[in-house]
VEXNUMAR-330083 format. One record per residue: residue in three letters; x, y, z of N, C-alpha, C in turn. Coordinates in steps of 0.05 Angstrom, whole numbers, plus 32768, in hexadecimal, padded with zeros to 4 digits. Last residue first. Layout:
<recs>
alaXYZXYZXYZ
...
</recs>
This chain:
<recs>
unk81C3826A7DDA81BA826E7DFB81AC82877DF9
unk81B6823A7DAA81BC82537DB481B882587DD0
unk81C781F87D8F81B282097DA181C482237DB0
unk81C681BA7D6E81D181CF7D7881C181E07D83
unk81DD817C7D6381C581867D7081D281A27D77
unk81FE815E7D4081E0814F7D4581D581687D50
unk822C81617D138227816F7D2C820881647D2A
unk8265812F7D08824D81377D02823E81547D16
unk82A781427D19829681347D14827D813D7D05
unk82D781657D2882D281537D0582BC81467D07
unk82E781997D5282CC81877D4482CF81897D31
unk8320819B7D7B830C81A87D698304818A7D56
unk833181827D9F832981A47DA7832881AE7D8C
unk834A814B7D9F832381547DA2832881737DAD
unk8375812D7D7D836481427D86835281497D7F
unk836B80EF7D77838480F97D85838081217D8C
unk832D80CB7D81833880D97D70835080E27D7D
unk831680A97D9F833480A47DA3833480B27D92
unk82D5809E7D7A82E680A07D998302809D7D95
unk82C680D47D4182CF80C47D5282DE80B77D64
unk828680FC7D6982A580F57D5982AF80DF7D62
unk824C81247D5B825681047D5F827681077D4D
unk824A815C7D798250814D7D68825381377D6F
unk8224818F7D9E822B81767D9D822C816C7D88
unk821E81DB7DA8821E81C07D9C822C81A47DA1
unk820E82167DCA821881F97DC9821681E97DB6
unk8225825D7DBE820F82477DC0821D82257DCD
unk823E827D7DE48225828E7DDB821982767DCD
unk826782837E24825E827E7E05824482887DFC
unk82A082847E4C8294828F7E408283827D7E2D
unk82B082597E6B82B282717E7B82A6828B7E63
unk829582197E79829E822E7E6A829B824B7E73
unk82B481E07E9982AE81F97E9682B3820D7E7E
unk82A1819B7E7C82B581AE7E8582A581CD7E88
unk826781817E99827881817E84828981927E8D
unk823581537EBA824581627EBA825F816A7EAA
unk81F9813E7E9F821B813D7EA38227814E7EA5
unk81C081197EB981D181317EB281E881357EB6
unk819D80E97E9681B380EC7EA181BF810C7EA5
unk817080B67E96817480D77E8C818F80D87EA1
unk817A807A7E8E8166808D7E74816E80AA7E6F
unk81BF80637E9681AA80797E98819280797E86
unk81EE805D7E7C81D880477E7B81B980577E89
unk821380917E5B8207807D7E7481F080737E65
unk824280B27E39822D80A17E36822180887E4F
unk827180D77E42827080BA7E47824F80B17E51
unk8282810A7E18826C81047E23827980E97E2C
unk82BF81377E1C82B0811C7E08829481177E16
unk82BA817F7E1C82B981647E1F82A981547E11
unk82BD81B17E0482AD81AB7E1C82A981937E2C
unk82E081D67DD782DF81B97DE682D281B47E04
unk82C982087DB582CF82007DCF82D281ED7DD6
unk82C282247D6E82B982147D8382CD820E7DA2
unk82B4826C7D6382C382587D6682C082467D7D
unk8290828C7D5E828D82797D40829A82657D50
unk828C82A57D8C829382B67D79829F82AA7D64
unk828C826B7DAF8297828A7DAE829F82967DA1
unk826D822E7DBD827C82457DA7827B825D7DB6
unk827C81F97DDB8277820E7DDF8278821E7DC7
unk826A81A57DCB828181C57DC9826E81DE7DD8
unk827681697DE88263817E7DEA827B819D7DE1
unk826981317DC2828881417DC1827081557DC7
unk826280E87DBD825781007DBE827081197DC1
unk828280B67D94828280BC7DAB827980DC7DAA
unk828D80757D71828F80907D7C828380987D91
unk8291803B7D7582B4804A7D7082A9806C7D69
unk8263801D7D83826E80227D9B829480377D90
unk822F80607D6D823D80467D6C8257803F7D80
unk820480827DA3821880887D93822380687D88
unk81C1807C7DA281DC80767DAE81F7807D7DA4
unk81A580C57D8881A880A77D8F81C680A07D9B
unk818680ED7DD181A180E47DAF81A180CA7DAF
unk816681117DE9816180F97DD3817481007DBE
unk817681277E16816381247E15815A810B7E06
unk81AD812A7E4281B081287E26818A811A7E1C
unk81C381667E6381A8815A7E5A81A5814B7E47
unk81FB81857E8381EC817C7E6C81DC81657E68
unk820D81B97EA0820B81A17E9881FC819C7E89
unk824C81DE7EB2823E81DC7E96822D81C97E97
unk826482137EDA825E81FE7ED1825181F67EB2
unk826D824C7EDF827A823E7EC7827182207EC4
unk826282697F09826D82527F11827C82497EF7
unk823A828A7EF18248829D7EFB8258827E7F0E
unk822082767EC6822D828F7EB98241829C7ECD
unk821A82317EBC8214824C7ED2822782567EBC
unk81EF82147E88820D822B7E8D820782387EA9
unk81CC81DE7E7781C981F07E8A81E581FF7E8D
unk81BC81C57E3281C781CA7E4A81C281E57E5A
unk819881927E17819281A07E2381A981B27E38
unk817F81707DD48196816E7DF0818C818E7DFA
unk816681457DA7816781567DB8817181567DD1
unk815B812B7D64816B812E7D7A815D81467D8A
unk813B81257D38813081207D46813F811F7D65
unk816481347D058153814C7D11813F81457D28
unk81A181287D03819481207D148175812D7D24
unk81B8813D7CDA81C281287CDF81AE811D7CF0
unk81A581787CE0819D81677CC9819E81477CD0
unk819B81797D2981A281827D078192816E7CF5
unk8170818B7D5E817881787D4E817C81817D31
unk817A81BF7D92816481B27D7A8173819F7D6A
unk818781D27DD4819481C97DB6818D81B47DA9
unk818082007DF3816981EC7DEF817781EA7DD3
unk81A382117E29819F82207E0F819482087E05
unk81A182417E68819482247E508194822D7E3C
unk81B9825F7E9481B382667E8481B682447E70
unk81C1826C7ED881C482557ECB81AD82637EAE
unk81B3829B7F0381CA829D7EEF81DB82857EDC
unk819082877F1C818E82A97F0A81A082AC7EF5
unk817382537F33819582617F318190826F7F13
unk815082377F1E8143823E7F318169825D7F34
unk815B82127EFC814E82237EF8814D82337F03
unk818181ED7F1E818E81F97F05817C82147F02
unk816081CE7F42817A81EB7F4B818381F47F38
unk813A81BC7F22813281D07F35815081E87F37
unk816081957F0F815081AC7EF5814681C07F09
unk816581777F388181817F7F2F8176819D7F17
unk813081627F43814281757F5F815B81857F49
unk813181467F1B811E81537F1B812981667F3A
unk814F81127F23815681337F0A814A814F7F12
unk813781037F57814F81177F578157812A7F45
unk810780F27F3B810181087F45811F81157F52
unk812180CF7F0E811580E47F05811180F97F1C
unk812B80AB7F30814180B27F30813580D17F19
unk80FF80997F44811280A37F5C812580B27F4F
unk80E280847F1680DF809C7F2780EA80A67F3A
unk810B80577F178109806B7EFF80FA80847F08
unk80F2803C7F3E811680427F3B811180567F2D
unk80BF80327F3480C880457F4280E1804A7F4F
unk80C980137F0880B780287EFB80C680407F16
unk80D77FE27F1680EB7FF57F0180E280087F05
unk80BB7FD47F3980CC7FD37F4780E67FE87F30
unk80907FC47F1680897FD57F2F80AB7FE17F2E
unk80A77F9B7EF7809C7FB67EEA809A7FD27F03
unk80AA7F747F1880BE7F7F7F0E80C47FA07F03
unk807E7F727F2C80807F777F4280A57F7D7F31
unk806A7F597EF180587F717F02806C7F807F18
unk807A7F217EE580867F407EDD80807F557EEB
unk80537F027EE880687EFB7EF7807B7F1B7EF8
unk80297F1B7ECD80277F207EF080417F1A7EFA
unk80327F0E7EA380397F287EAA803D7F2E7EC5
unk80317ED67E9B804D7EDF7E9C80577F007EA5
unk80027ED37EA580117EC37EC180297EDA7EBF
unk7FEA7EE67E797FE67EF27E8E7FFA7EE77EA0
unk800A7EB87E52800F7ED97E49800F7EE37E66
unk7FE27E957E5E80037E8E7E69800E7EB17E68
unk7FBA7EA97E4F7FB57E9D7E677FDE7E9D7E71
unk7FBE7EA07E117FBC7EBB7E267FBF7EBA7E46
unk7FC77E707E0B7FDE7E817E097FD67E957E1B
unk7F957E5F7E1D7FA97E587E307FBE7E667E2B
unk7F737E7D7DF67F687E837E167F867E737E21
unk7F817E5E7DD17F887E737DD27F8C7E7B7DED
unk7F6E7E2E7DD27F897E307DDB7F8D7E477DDB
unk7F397E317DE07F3D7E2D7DF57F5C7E337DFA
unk7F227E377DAA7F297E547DBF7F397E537DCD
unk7F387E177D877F4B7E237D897F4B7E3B7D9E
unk7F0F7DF27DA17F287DE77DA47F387E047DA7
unk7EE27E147D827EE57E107DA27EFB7E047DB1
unk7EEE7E037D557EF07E227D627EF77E237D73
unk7EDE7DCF7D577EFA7DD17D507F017DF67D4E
unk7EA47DD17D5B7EB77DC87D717EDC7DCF7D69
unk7E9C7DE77D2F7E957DFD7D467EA97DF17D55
unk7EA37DC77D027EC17DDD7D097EB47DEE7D19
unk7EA27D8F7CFD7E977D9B7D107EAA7DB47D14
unk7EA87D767CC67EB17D7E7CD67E9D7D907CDF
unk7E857D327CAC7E887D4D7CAA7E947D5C7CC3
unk7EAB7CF97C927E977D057CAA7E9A7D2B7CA1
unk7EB37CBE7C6E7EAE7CDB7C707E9E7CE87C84
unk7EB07C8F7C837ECC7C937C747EC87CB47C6C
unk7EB07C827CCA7E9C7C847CB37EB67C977C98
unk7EDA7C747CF67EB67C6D7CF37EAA7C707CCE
unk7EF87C977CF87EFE7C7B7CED7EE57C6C7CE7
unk7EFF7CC07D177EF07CC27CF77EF77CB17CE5
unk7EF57CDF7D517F007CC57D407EF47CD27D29
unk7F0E7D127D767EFE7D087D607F077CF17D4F
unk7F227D1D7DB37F2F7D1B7D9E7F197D0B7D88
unk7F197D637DD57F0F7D437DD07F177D3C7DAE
unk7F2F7D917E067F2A7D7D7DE27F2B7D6E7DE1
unk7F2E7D997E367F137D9F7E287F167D967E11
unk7F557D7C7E527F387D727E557F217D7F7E45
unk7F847D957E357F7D7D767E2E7F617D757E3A
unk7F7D7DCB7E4C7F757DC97E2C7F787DA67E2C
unk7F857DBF7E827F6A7DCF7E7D7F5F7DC47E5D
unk7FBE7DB17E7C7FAB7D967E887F857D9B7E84
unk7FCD7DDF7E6F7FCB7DD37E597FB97DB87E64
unk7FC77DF47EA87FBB7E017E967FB27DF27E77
unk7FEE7DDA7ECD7FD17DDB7ECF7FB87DE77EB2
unk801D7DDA7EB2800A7DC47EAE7FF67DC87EB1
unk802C7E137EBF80237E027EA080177DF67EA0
unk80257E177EF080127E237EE580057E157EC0
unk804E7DED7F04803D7DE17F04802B7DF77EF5
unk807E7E0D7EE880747DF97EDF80547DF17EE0
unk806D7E537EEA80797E397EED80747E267EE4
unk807F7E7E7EAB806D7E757EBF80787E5C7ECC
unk80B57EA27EA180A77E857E9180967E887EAB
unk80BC7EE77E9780C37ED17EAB80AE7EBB7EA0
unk80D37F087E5A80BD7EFF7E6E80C97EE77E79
unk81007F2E7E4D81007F1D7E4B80EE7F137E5E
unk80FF7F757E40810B7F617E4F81007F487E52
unk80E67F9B7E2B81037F8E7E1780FF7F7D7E2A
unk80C87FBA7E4F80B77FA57E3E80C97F8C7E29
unk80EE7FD27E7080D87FBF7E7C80CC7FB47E60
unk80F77FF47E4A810B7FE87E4B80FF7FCD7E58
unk80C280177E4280D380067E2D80E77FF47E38
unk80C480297E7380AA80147E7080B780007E50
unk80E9804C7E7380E8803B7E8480D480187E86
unk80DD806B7E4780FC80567E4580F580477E5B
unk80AC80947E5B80B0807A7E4380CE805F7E3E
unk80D180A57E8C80B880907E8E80B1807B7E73
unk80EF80C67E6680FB80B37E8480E380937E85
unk80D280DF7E4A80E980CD7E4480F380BC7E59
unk80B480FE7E7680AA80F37E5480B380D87E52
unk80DB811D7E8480CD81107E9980C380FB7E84
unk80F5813A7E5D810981297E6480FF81107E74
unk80C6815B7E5480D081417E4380E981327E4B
unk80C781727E8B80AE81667E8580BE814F7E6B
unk8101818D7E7B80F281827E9380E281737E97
unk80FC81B97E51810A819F7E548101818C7E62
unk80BF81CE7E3E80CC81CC7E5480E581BB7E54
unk80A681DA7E0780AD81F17E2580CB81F27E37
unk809481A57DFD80A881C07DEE80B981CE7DFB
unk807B81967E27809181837E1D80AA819B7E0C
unk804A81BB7E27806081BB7E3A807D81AA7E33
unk803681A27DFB804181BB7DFC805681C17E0D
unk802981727E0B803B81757DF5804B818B7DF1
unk800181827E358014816F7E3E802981737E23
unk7FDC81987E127FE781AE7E288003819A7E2D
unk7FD281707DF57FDE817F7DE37FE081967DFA
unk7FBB81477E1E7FD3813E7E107FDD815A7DF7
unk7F9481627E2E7FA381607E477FC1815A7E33
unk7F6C81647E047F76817F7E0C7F9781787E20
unk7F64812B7E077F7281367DEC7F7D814B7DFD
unk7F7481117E457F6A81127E327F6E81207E1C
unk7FA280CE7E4D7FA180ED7E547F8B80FF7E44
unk7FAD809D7E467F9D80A17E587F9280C07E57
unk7FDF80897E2C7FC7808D7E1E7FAD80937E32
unk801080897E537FFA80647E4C7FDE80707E44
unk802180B67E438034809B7E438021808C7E33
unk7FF780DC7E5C800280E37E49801180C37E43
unk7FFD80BE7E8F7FE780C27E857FEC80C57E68
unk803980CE7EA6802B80AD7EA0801780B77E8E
unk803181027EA8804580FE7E96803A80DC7E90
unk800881137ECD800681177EAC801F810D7E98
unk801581147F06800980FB7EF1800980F67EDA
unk802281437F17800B813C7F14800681277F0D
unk805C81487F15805381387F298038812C7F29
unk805E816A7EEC8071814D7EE4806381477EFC
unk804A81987F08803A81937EED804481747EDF
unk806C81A37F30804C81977F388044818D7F1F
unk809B81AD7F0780A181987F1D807D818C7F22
unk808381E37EF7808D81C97EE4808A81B07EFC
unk804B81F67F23806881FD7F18807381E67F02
unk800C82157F1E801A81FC7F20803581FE7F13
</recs>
């Protein structure tokens, strides 16, 4: 089974929504190591279901409200206790009050998902459309003898970063995988370098998309031996050489 059948199997949801079994989730982790590919697949799907969950639930309609709270006025009954100057509480019946409201929050909770469902649908397989083109774009990279990856690990600044680029060796292109950086604030800005023999390369600014996964195309390099990405800051007056922080570097 190739990377691509092994992201198509299922195992990336499974792995997600806790479904997968132990063995399946530390082969599934492994591969995450391995592969750019599979964790970029990872990431795609987790941001997708994250972003689906930031969003703001649709209110049920009206008439569902009423119907529902018109449920909690006919089952509670309102207790005199004018009758007698001490009565003892009945706190089974006043359980039974509070099941009923629960049961209606929850009850409104479900309306509000279902109202959502066909939203959720409708994110989930945008997000796989646009995963299975990456997923065309990592084929032609790999698959070309003469595209060389260099898998650039997270610094100090940022040891939970990770980026990814692809070099033809014989086009010069350059693109780039930005796996897991944080956002940048809005007065900086990513900076991709080359080195050659210590010395860094201006490879370009990054312009940060709304994207989960994005691959970018950057300037050509006609030689190098690693990559890094600094955060600098935007409108600096020259960018052909790095004052910033460096988040993520990696050898080819």
């Amino acid at each position: 089974m190739n990377t691509q059948e092994y992201i198509s199997s299922g195992i990336v949801e499974s792995y997600v929504l806790g479904l997968a079994s132990e063995e399946e989730r530390r082969e599934f982790e492994k591969m995450c190591n391995q592969h750019p590919e599979v964790l970029a697949a990872r990431n795609a799907f987790e941001i997708a279901l994250e972003n689906q969950a930031m969003q703001n639930a649709i209110a049920p309609s009206a008439d569902i409200k009423n119907k529902i709270f018109d449920t909690i006025s006919s089952s509670a009954k309102i207790v005199s206790i004018a009758e007698a100057p001490v009565k003892k509480i009945n706190w089974f019946k006043y359980a039974a009050v509070a099941s009923v409201i629960l049961l209606a929050g929850s009850l409104l909770w479900n309306v509000s998902l279902m109202n959502k469902n066909q939203d959720l649908k409708n994110n989930y397989e945008s997000s796989v459309a646009k995963l299975s083109e990456l997923e065309k774009d990592f084929n032609v990279l790999q698959q070309n003898p003469n595209v060389k990856m260099a898998s650039m690990k997270g610094m100090e600044a940022s040891p939970k970063s990770f980026a990814t680029v692809y070099w033809d060796t014989t086009s010069h292109d350059v693109y780039l995988l930005m796996n897991n950086l944080p956002k940048p604030a809005s007065d900086k800005q990513y900076q991709l370098w080359a080195f050659l023999d210590g010395q860094p390369i201006d490879m370009g600014l990054i312009e940060i998309s709304d994207k989960p996964l994005q691959l970018y195309q950057l300037k050509k390099a006609q030689a190098a031996q690693a990559f890094a990405i600094t955060l600098e800051n935007k409108g600096r007056p020259d960018v052909s050489k790095p004052e910033g922080t460096v988040y993520v570097l990696g050898n080819l």
